[in-house]
SEFI-412801 format. One record per residue (C-alpha): residue number from 1; z negated, x negated, y negated; residue in three letters. Coordinates in pm, whole numbers, plus 50000, padded with zeros to 5 digits. Layout:
N
doba | pz | px | py | drenfi
NUM | Z | X | Y | ALA
...
***
This chain:
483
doba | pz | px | py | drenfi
1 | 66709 | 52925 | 53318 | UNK
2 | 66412 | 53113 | 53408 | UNK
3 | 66298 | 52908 | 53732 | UNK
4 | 65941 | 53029 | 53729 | UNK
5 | 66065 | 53351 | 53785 | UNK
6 | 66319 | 53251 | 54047 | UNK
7 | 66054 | 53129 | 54231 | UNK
8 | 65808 | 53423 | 54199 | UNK
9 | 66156 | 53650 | 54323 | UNK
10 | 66185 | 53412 | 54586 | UNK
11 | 65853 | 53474 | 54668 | UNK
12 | 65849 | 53857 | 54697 | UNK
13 | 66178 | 53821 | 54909 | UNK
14 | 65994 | 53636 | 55150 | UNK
15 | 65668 | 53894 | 55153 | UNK
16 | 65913 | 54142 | 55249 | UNK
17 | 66086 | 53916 | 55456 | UNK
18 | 65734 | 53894 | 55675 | UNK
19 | 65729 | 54306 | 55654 | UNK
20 | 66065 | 54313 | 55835 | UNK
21 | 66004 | 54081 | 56088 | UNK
22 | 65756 | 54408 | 56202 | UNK
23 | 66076 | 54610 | 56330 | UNK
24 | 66174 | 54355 | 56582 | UNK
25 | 65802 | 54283 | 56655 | UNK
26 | 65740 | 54616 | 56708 | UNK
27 | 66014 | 54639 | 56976 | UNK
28 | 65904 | 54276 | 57156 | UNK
29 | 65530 | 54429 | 57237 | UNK
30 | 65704 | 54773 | 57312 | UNK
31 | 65924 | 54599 | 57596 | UNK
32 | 65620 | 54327 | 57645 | UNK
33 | 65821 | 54018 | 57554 | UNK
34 | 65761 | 53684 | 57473 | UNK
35 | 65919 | 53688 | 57251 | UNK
36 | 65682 | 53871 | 57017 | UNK
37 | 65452 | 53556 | 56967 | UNK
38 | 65769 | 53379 | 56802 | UNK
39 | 65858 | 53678 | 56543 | UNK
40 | 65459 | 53701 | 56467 | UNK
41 | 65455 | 53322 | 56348 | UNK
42 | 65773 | 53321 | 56176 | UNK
43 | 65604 | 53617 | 55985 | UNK
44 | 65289 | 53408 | 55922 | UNK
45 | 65525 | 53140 | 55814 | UNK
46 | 65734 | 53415 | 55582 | UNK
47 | 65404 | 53559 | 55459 | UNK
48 | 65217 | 53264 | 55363 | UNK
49 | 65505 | 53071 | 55152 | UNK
50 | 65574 | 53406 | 55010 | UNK
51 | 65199 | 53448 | 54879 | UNK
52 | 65221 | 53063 | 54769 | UNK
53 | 65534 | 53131 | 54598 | UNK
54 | 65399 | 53478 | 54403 | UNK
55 | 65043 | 53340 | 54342 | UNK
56 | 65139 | 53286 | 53988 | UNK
57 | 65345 | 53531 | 53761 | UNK
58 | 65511 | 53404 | 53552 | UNK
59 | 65438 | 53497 | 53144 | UNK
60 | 65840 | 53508 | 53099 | UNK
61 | 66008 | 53771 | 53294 | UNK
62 | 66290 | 53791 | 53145 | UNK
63 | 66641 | 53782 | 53318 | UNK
64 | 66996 | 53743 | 53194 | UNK
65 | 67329 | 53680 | 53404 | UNK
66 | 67323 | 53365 | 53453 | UNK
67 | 66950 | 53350 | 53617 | UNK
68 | 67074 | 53687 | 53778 | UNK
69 | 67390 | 53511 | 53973 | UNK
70 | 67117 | 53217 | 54065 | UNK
71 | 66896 | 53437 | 54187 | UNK
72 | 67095 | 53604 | 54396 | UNK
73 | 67267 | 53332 | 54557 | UNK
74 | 66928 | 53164 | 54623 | UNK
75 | 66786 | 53445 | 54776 | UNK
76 | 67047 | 53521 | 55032 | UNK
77 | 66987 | 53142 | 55128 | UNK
78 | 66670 | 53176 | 55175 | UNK
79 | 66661 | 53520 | 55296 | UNK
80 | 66884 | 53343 | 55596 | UNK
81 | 66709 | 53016 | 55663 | UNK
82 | 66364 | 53203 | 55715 | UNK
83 | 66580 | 53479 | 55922 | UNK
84 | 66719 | 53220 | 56132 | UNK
85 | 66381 | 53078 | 56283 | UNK
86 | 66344 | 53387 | 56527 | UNK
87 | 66602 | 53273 | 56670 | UNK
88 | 66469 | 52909 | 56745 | UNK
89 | 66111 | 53019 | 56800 | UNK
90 | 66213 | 53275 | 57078 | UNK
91 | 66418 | 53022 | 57219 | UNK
92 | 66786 | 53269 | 57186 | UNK
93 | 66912 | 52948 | 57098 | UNK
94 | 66810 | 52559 | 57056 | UNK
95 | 67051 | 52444 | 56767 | UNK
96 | 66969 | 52537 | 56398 | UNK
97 | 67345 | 52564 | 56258 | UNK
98 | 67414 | 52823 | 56528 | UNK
99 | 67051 | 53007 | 56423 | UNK
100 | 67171 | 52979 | 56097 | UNK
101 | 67494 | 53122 | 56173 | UNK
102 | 67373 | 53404 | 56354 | UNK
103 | 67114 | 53481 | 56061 | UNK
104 | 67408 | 53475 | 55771 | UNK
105 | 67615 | 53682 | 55982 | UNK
106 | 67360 | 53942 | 56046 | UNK
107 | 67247 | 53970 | 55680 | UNK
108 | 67591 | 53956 | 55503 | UNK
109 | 67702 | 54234 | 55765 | UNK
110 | 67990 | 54041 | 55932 | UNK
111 | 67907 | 54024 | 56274 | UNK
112 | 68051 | 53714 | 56381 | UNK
113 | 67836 | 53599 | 56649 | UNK
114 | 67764 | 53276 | 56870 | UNK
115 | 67633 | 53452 | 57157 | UNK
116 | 67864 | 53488 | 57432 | UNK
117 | 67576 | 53732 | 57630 | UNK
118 | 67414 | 53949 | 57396 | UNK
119 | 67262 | 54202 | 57699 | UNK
120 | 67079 | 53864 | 57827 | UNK
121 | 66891 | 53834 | 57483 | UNK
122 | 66546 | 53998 | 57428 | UNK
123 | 66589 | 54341 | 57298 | UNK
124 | 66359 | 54272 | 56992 | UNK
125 | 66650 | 53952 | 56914 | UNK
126 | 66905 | 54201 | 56965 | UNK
127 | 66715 | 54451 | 56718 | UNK
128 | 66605 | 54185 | 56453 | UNK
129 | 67011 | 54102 | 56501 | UNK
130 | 67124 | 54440 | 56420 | UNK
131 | 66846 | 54510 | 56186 | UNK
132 | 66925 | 54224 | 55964 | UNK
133 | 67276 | 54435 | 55904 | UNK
134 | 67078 | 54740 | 55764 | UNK
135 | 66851 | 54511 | 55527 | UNK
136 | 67187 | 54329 | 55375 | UNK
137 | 67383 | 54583 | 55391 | UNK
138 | 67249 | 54752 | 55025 | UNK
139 | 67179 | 54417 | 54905 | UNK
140 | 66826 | 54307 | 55015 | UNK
141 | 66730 | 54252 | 54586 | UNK
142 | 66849 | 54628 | 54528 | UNK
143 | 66591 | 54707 | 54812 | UNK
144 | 66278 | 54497 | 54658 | UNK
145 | 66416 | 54614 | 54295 | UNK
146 | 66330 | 55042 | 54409 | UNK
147 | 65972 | 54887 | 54475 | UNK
148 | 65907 | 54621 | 54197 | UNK
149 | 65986 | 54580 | 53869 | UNK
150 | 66164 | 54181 | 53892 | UNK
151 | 66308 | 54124 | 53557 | UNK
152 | 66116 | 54255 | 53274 | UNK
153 | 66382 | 54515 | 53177 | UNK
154 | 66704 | 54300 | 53262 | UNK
155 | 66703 | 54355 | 53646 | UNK
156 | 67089 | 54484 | 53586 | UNK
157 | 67206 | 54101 | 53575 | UNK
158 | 67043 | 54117 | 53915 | UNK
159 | 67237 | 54474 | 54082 | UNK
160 | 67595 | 54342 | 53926 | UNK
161 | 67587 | 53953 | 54105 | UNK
162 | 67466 | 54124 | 54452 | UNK
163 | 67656 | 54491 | 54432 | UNK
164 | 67994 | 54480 | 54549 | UNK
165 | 68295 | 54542 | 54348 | UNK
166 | 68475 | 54499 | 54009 | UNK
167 | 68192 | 54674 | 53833 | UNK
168 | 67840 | 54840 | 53877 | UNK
169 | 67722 | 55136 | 53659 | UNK
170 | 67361 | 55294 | 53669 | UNK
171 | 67341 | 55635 | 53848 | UNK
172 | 67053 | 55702 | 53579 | UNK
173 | 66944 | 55518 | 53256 | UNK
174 | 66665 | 55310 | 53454 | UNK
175 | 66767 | 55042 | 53726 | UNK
176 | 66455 | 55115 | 53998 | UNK
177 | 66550 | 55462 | 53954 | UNK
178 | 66918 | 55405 | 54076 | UNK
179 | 66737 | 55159 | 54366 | UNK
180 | 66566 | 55425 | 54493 | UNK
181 | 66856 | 55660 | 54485 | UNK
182 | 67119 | 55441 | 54649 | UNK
183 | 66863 | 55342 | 54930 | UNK
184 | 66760 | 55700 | 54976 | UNK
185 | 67138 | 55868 | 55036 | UNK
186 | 67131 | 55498 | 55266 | UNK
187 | 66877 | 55611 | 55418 | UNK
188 | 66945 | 55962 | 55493 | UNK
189 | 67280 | 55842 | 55651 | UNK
190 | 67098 | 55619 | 55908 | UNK
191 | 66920 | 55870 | 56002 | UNK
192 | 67130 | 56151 | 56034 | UNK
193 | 67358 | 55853 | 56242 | UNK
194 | 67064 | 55776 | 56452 | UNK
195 | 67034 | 56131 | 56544 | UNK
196 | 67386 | 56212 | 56640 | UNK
197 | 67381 | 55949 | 56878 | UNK
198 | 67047 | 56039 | 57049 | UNK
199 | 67225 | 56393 | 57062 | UNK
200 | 67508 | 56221 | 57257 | UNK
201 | 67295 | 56035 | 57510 | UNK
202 | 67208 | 55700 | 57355 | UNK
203 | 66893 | 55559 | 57395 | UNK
204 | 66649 | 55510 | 57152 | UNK
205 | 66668 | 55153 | 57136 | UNK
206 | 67070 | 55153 | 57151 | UNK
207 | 67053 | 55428 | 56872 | UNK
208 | 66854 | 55264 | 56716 | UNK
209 | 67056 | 54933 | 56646 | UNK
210 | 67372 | 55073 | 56630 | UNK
211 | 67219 | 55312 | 56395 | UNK
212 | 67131 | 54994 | 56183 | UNK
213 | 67449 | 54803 | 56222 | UNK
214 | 67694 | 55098 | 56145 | UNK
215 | 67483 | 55172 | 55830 | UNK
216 | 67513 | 54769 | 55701 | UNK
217 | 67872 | 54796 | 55857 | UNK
218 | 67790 | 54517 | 56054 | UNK
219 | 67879 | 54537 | 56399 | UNK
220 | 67675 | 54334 | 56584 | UNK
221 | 67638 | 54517 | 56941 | UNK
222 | 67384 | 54549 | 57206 | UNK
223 | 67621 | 54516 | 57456 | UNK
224 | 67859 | 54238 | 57586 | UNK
225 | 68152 | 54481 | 57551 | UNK
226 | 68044 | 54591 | 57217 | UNK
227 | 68136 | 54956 | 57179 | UNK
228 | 68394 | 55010 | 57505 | UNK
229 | 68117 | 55128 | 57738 | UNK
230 | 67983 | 55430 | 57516 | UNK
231 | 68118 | 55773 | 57569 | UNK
232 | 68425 | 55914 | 57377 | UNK
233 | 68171 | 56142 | 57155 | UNK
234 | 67964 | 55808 | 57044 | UNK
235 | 68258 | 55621 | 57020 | UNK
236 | 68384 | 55940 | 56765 | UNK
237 | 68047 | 55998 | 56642 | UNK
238 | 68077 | 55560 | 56502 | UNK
239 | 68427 | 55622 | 56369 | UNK
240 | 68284 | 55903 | 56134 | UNK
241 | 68019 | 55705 | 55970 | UNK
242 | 68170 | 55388 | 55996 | UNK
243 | 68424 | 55542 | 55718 | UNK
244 | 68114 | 55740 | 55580 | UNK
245 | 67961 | 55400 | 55477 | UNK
246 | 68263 | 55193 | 55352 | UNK
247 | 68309 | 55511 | 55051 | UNK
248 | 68147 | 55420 | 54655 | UNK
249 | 67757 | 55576 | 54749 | UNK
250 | 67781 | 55711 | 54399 | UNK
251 | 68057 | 55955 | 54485 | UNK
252 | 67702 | 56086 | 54742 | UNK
253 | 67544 | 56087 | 54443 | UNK
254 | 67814 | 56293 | 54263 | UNK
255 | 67864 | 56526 | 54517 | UNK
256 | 67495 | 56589 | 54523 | UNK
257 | 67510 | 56672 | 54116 | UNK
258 | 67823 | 56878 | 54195 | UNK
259 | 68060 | 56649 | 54044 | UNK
260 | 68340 | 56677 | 54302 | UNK
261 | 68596 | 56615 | 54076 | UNK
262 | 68436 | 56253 | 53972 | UNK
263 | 68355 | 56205 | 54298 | UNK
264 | 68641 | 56272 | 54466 | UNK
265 | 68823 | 55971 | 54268 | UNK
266 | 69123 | 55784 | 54265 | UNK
267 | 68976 | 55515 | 54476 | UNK
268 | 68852 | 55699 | 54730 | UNK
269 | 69153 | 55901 | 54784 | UNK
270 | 69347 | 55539 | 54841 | UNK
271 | 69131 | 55456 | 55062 | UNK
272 | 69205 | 55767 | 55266 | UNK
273 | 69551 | 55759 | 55236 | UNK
274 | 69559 | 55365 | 55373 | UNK
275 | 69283 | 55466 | 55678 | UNK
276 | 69540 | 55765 | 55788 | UNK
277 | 69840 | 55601 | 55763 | UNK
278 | 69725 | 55299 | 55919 | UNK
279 | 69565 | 55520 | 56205 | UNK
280 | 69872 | 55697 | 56252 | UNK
281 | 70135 | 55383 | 56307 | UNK
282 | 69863 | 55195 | 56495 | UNK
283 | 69835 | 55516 | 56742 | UNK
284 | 70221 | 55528 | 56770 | UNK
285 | 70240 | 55199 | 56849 | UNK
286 | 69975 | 55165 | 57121 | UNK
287 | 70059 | 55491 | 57281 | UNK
288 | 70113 | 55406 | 57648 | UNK
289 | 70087 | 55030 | 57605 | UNK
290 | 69814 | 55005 | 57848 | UNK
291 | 69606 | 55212 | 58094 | UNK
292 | 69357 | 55259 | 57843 | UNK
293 | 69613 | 55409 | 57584 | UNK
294 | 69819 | 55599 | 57824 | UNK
295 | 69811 | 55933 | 57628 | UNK
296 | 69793 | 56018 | 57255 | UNK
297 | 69462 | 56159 | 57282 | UNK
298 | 69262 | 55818 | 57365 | UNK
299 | 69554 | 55570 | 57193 | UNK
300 | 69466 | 55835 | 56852 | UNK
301 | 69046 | 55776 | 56938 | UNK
302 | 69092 | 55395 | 56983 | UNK
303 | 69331 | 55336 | 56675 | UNK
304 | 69104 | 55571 | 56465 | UNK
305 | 68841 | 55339 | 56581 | UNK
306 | 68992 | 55001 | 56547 | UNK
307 | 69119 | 55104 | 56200 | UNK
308 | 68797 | 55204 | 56074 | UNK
309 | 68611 | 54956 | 56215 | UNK
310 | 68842 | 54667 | 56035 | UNK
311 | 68882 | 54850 | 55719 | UNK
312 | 68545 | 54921 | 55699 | UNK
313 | 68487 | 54570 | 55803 | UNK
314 | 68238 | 54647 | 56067 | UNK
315 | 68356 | 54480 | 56346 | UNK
316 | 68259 | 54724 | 56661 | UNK
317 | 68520 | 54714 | 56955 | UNK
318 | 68636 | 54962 | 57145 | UNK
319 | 68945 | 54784 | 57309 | UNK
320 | 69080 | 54415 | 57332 | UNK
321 | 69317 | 54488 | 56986 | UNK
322 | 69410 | 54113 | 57060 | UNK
323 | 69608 | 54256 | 57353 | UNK
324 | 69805 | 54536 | 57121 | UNK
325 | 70144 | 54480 | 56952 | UNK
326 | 70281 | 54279 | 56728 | UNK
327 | 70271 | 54586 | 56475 | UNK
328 | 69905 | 54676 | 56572 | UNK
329 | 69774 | 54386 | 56490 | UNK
330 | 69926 | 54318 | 56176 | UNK
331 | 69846 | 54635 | 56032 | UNK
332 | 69450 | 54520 | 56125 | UNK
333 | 69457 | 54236 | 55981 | UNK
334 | 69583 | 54418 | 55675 | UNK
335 | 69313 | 54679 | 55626 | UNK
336 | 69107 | 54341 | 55687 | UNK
337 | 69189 | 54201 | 55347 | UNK
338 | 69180 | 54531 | 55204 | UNK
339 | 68857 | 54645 | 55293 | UNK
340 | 68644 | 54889 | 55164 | UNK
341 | 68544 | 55105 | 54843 | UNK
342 | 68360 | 54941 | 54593 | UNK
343 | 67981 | 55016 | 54644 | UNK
344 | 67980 | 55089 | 54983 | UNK
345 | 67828 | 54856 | 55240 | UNK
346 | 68185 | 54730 | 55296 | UNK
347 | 68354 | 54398 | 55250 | UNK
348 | 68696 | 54281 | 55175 | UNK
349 | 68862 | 54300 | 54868 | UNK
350 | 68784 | 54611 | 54785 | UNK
351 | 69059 | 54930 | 54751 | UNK
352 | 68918 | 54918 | 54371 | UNK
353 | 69062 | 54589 | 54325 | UNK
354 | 69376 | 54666 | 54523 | UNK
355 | 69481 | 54942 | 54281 | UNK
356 | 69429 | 54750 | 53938 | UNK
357 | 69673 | 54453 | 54087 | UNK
358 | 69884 | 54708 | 54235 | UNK
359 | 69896 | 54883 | 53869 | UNK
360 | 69874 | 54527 | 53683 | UNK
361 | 70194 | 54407 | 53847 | UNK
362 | 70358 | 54723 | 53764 | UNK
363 | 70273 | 54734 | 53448 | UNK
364 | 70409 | 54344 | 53419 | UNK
365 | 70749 | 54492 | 53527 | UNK
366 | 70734 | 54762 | 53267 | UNK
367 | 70678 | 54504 | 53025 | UNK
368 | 70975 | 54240 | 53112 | UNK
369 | 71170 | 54620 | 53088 | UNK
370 | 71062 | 54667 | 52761 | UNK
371 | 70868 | 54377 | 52606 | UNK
372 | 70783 | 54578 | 52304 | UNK
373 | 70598 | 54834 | 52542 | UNK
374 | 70198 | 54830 | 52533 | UNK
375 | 70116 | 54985 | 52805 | UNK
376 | 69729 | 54991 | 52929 | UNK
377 | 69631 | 54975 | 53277 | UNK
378 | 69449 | 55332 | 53374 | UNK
379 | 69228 | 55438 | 53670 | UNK
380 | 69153 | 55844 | 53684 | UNK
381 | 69309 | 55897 | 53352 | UNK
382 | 69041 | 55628 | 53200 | UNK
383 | 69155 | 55263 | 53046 | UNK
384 | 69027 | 54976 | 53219 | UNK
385 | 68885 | 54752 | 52973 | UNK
386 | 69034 | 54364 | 52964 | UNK
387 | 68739 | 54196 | 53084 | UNK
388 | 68720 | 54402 | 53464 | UNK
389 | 69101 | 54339 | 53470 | UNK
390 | 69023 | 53893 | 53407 | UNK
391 | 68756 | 53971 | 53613 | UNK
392 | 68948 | 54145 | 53928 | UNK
393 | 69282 | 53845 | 53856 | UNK
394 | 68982 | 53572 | 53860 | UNK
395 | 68864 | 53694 | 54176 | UNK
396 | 69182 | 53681 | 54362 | UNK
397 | 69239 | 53353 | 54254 | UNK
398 | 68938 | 53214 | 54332 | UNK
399 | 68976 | 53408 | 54666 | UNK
400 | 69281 | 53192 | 54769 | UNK
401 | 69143 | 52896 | 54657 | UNK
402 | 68834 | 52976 | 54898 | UNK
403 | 69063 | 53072 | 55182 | UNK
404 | 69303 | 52782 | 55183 | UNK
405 | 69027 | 52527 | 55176 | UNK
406 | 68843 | 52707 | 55385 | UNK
407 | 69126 | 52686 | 55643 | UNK
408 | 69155 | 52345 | 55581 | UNK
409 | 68895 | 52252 | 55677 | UNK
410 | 68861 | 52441 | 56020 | UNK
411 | 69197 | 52362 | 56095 | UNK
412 | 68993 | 51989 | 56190 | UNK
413 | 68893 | 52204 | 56520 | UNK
414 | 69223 | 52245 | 56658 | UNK
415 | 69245 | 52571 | 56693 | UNK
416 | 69595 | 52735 | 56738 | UNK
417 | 69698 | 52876 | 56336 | UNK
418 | 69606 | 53262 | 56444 | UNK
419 | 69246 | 53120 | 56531 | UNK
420 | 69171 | 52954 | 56225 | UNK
421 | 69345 | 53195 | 55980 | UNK
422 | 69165 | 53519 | 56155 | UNK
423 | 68854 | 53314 | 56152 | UNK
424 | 68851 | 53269 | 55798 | UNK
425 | 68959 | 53603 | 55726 | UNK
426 | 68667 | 53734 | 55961 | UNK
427 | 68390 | 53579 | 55792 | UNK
428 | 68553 | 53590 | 55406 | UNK
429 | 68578 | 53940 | 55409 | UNK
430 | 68246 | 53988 | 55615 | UNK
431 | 68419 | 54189 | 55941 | UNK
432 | 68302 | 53982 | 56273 | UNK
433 | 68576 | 53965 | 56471 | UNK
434 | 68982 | 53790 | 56482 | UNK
435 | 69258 | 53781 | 56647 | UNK
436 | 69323 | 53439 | 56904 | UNK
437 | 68986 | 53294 | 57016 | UNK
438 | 68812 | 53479 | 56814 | UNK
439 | 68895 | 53783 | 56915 | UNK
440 | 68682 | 54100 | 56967 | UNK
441 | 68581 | 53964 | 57343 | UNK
442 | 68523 | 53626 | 57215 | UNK
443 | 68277 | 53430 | 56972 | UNK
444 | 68229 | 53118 | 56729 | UNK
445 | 68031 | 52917 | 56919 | UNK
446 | 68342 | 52701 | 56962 | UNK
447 | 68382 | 52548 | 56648 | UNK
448 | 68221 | 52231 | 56544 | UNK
449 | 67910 | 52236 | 56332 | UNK
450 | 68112 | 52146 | 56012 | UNK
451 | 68326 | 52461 | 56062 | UNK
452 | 68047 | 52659 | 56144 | UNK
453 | 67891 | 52593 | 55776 | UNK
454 | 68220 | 52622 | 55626 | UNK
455 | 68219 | 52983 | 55743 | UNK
456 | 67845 | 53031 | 55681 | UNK
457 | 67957 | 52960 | 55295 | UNK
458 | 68227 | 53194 | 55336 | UNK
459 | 68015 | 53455 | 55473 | UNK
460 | 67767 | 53427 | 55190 | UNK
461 | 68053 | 53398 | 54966 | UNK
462 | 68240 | 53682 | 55076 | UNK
463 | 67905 | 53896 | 55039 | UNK
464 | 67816 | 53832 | 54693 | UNK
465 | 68174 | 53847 | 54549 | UNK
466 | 68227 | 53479 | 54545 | UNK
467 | 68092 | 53402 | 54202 | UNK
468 | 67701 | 53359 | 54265 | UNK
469 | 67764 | 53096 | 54537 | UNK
470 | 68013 | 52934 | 54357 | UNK
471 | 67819 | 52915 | 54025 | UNK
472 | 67552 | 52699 | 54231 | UNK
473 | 67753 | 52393 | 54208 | UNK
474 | 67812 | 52430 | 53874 | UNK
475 | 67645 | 52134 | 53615 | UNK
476 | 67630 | 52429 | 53364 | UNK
477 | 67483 | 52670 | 53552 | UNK
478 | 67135 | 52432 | 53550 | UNK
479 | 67178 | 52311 | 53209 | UNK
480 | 66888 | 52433 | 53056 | UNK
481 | 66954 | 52614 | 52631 | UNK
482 | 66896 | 52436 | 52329 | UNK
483 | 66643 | 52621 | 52143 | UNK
***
């Protein structure tokens, strides 16, 4: 284990930790708010452990997986404890597990929040809020890796433990190279977002965050009603790039090279074929159900929303979907599980993952069929090698393991079963909102402070693809090599 060089990563996370803290500090002195002398000494505090931290470089820089998973993990703590003090040093809130909470949810883009009255927050903690879904949504070590060179040649370890997905190949032979072009098409896509909605009528501000958590598919709001009181064309104009940022970012890449065959590829074109079929029985269903859905026309805009929103694992509301039927909200909490495409912004499972079970068990069937059959499991015509297929079956196991404990052990709180199971499934899969109490008009700040870390772990967990967390409180994972 390379712990000099955790540290000095540590440290750089933390100097550009301090440069963030400028966006929301930028918008406190812009509104004159108090709250502006709180984000300039958390950034003081950022800065100045940061420089401790990075003082010395280390002579070693090597990194290999297992310092790569460590690193990782640690730095999304830590990324989150220092991202939480705004919060207590602007006085949004007085209790450090809900700071906390907040902080984790913001950075692993789930958007489960503890504020009950977001419009009676500062507009700079509403920004940092949202802003913190833009800086996690690429993977904040992706970010630092287009600027500095971390790990001597090995920073690969460090894109596979924080990329989601199965697997994670290199858009061009060098690392910071692929850095700078995933952040760049991320980029782009904010922007071209941000500009839309200014076209439509939104503020700058507004824009501005919503900009920021679309992009990190976050869906922490500005507003108490999240997304219900913008105009149909905003509402459409979120929908689009909700599902713009849940597809692989090196199919943009692709497209951009002219690849449209490669890029158009079999996951993708699942993932399309679950968003409109799901869209299409959910509008069916709602279709004169209420006021709000009393014609095809806004029950089609709200279920396009909803769907995308869930399956995206954003989180934005247009509607109480707690109110829908039976059907409705089943088929949401589906695409909840399912998620997104693999290197998107997007949590869940993962569609990628989806279609090698789907094609595992089938081939299993094959094989009871015709035992003498070998049969290898195939994904756009190319054989997926043993290891992502132990890899993808380890997952899901240790995914239900997660997710029954995890529901264990909020089930303490009382809550009725739809609560705690949409609770967990909410912050596992990095999406915000459930169904029951914790529905899109409602928030966590009901649960006790042991549930609240239990689904602080499971939004850190549900980030990083379970492993990095999980590897922390492993004996071997510290164990330093014989030489």
């Amino acid at each position: 284990m390379n712990y000099s060089m955790i540290r000095y990563t540590l440290g750089w996370l933390l100097l550009f930790e301090a440069a963030f803290f400028l966006v929301p500090l930028i918008t406190a002195i812009c509104y004159l708010e108090s709250a502006a002398f709180g984000f300039l000494f958390v950034m003081l505090i950022s800065c100045g452990v940061g420089v401790l931290f990075t003082y010395k470089k280390p002579k070693n820089t090597a990194l290999y997986a297992r310092d790569g998973f460590v690193i990782v993990a640690l730095s999304w703590i830590v990324l989150s404890l220092f991202g939480a003090l705004p919060f207590l040093f602007t006085g949004a809130t007085s209790s450090f597990i809900d700071a906390l909470f907040e902080s984790v949810s913001g950075f692993t883009t789930t958007g489960s929040s503890i504020f009950a009255a977001v419009e009676s927050l500062p507009k700079s903690i509403n920004m940092w809020r949202c802003f913190t879904h833009w800086v996690g949504g690429m993977g904040v070590l992706v970010f630092i890796m287009a600027f500095l060179p971390l790990g001597g040649g090995h920073n690969m370890h460090i894109m596979r433990a924080e990329s989601p997905g199965p697997s994670v190949s290199k858009l061009v032979p060098k690392v910071k190279n692929t850095a700078i072009i995933l952040y760049t098409i991320y980029f782009v896509l904010t922007l071209i977002q941000f500009i839309a909605l200014l076209i439509s009528g939104m503020s700058i501000c507004d824009a501005t965050a919503t900009a920021f958590a679309t992009a990190g598919t976050g869906g922490f709001g500005v507003h108490n009603d999240s997304m219900a009181s913008a105009s149909a064309a905003q509402q459409i104009i979120v929908t689009v790039f909700m599902l713009l940022f849940s597809l692989n970012f090196n199919s943009y890449y692709l497209v951009l090279r002219a690849k449209f065959k490669d890029a158009f590829n079999s996951e993708i074109k699942a993932f399309l074929i679950i968003v409109a079929v799901a869209i299409a029985l959910t509008t069916f269903n709602i279709v004169g159900s209420s006021d709000a859905v009393e014609n095809i026309g806004d029950a089609l805009r709200h279920a396009a929303f909803s769907v995308a929103s869930l399956i995206s694992t954003t989180g934005f509301a247009t509607l109480d979907f707690n109110l829908w039927p039976e059907l409705s909200k089943t088929l949401l909490v589906l695409v909840m599980f399912i998620g997104a495409c693999a290197g998107s912004t997007g949590g869940g499972i993962k569609v990628s993952r989806i279609i090698i079970l789907v094609k595992g068990f089938l081939r299993e069937l094959g094989m009871l069929i015709s035992p003498k059959q070998v049969k290898k499991i195939t994904v756009d015509k190319r054989p997926v090698e043993g290891e992502v297929v132990r890899s993808v079956n380890a997952y899901i196991a240790c995914y239900i393991l997660l997710f029954v404990a995890s529901l264990l052990l909020v089930s303490f709180d009382s809550f009725d079963l739809v609560t705690n199971f949409t609770a967990v499934t909410a912050t596992l899969n990095n999406i915000g909102p459930g169904l029951g109490a914790v529905g899109p008009t409602s928030n966590f700040s009901a649960f006790s402070p042991l549930s609240k870390l239990v689904l602080i772990f499971d939004m850190l967990a549900g980030r990083l693809e379970l492993f990095p967390m999980l590897l922390l409180f492993s004996p071997a994972t510290w164990k330093r090599k014989r030489a």
